[in-house]
N, C-alpha and C positions, 0 to 999 in steps of 0.2 A: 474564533468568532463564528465560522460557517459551520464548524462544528456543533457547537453550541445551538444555533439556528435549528441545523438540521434533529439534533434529539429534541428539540423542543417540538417541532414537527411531529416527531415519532411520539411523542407523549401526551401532545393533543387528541393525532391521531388513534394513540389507543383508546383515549377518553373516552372519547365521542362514539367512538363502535363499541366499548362497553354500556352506555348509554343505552345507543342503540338496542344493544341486547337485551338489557334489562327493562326496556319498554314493551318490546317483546314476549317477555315471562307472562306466562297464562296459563290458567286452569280450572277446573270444576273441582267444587266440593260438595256433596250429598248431605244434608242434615235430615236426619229426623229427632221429630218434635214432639213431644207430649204434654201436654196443662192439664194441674188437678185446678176442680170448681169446687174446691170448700167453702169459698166464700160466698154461692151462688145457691140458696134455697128455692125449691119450687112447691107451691100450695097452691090449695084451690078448695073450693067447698064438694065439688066431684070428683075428685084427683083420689083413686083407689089406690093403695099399695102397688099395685100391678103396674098401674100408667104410670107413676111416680118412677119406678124402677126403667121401665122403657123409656123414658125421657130423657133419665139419667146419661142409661149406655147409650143412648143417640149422642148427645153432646159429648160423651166422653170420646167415642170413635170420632166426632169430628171435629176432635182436638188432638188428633195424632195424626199428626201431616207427613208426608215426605217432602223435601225441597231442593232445589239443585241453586248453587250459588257460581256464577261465572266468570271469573275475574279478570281482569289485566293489572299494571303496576295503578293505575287513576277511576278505570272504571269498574263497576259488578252490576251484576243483575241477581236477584234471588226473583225465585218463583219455580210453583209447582211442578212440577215435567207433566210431559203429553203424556198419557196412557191410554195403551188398544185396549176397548173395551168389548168384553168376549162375546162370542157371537150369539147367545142366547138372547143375551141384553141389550139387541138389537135386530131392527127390523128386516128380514130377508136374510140371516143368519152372516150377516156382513161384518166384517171387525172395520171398528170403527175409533178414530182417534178423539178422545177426549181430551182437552184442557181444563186445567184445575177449577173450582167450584167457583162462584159469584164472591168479590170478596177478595180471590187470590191473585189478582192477578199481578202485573210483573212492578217488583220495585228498583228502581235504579239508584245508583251512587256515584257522583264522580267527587273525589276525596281533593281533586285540585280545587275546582272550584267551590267546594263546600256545599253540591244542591243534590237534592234529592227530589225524583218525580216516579209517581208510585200510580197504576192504574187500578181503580176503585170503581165497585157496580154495588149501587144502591136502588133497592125495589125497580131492577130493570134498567133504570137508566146509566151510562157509563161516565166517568170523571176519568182527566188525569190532572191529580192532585200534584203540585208544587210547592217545594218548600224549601228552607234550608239543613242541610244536616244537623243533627242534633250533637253539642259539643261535650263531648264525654272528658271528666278532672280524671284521668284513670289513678289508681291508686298501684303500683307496684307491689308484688309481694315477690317474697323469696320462699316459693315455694315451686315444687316442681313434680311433674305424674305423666305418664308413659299412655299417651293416647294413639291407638295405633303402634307404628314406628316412630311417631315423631315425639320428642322431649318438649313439654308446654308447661309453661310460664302460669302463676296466678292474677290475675287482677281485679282491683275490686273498683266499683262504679257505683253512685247513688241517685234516684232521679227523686229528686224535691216530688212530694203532691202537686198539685197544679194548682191556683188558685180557681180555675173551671170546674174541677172535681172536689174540692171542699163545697163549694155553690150550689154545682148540683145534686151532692150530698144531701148537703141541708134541706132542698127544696125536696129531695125525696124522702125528709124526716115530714117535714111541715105538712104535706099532701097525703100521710097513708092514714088511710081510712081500716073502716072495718068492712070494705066491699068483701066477698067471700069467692071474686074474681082471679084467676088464676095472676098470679103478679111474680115476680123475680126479686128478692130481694137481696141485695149487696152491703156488704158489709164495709164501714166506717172506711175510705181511704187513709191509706199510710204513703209513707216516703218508700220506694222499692230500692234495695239493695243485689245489686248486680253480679253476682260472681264469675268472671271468664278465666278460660285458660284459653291461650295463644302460643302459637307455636315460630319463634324465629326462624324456623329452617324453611319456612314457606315466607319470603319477606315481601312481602303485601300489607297495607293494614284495613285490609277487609274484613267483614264477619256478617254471620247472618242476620237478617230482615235489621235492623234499626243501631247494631253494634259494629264499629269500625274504629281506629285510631289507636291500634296495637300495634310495636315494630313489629310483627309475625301476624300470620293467619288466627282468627279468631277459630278455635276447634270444636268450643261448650260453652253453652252459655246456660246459667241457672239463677231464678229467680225469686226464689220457693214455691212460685208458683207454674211454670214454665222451664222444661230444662229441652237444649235445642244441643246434639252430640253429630258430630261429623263420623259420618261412618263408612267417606267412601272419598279420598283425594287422587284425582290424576291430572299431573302436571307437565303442560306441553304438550298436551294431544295432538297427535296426527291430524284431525279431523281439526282444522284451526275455529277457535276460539271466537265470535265474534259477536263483540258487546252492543247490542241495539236497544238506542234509547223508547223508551213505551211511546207511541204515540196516540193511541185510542183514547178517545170522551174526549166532553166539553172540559177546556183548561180551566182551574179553578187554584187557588191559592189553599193552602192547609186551611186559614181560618173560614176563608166561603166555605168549602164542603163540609168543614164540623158548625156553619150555622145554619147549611141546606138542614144535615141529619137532624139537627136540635126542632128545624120550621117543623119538618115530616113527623117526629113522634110527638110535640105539642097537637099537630094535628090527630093525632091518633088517640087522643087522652080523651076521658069524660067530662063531666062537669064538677067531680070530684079528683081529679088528677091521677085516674088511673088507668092503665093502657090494657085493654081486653086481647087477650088472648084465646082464640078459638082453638080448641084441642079434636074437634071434632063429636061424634055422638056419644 
């Protein structure tokens, strides 16, 4: 009997320090990001070949991001890293640290609790946006490809249209004129089809900016339009790991700050429904 007690003891007590340990497991993963804008035309009644073309590669280079993703076994952080920016490019020939552009700033995950709070700068002013995680049916596939060292997993994920994106769709069939005003126009929404590979040998179910809920690290993510490839994992860093929730801007819920953005560009529109864009002389 006191035997029995005491491995029971000893098996607890391995439990709870494996535990332990695995609450402890941490690391940074490096993504970089690039989106093709097929679906995003730009005209204007003074829009030269020339400017058409520089517009182009503006939005194309700033849609090739790099991103660092920081994890524990419950929480992550994605967001842009600091970069010293060289000394030309600053005043007094000083290197000076920049954080990521308007827009990027830090998104959090904590996978226990299901919430997600992401910091957000719109024309200036800052939000932090609250929500809950988005719950991913993942589909398994038996498929398998050599990312890095690690051996990763297929999986496939679908987000429905939205019923807000069909709406504002329409409203931006109903309202386009024949203004000769530089305008953006987007093509029909669809259902998006997800493709990830995840790697078991990293066991977290993290993944970059909006993708989580794989036994293993999420490594690529591609979306025909968007494909986001880990290209740099280190696990257990020296330099410990530590996950801090965003707390900058006013606190707002996902639906306030997409009806802030929705107030701000009706403000922005004419009296025929179109939003002027100034390109300059």
């Amino acid at each position: 009997m006191i035997k029995s007690a005491i491995t029971a003891a000893i098996v607890a007590t391995l439990f709870f320090f494996n535990l332990a340990k695995a609450q402890e497991f941490t690391g940074r993963a490096t993504y970089q990001t690039k989106t093709i804008m097929n679906d995003i035309k730009i005209s204007g009644s003074n829009m030269t070949p020339d400017l058409q073309a520089s517009i182009e590669e503006k939005m194309k280079k700033g849609f090739e991001k790099t991103y660092e993703l920081s994890f524990n076994k419950i929480e992550s952080v994605y967001e842009e890293p600091q970069k010293l920016e060289s000394p030309g490019n600053s005043p007094g020939g000083v290197m000076v640290v920049k954080a990521g552009s308007s827009g990027d700033g830090k998104s959090y995950k904590n996978i226990k609790d299901k919430t997600a709070l992401s910091e957000e700068d719109f024309f200036g002013k800052e939000f932090l946006v609250s929500d809950s995680l988005l719950q991913w049916d993942w589909k398994l596939v038996n498929e398998t490809k050599k990312i890095g060292n690690f051996t990763c997993y297929k999986a496939i994920g679908v987000i429905p249209v939205s019923k807000e994106d069909l709406e504002a769709y329409e409203k931006m069939k109903n309202k386009k004129s024949e203004s000769k005003t530089v305008l953006f126009t987007v093509n029909e929404p669809k259902d998006r089809t997800i493709t990830v590979w995840y790697t078991p040998e990293i066991p977290v179910s993290h993944g970059p900016g909006e993708y989580w809920g794989l036994p293993g690290l999420i490594m690529e993510v591609n979306d025909a339009k968007t494909v986001i490839l880990c290209s740099k994992i280190v696990l257990n860093p020296k330099d410990k790991v530590v996950i801090k929730m965003p707390k900058k801007g006013k606190k707002v819920t996902k639906k306030e700050y997409e009806a802030l953005i929705e107030k701000q560009l009706e403000s922005m529109k004419d009296s025929k429904g179109a939003i002027h864009i100034n390109l300059g002389n």
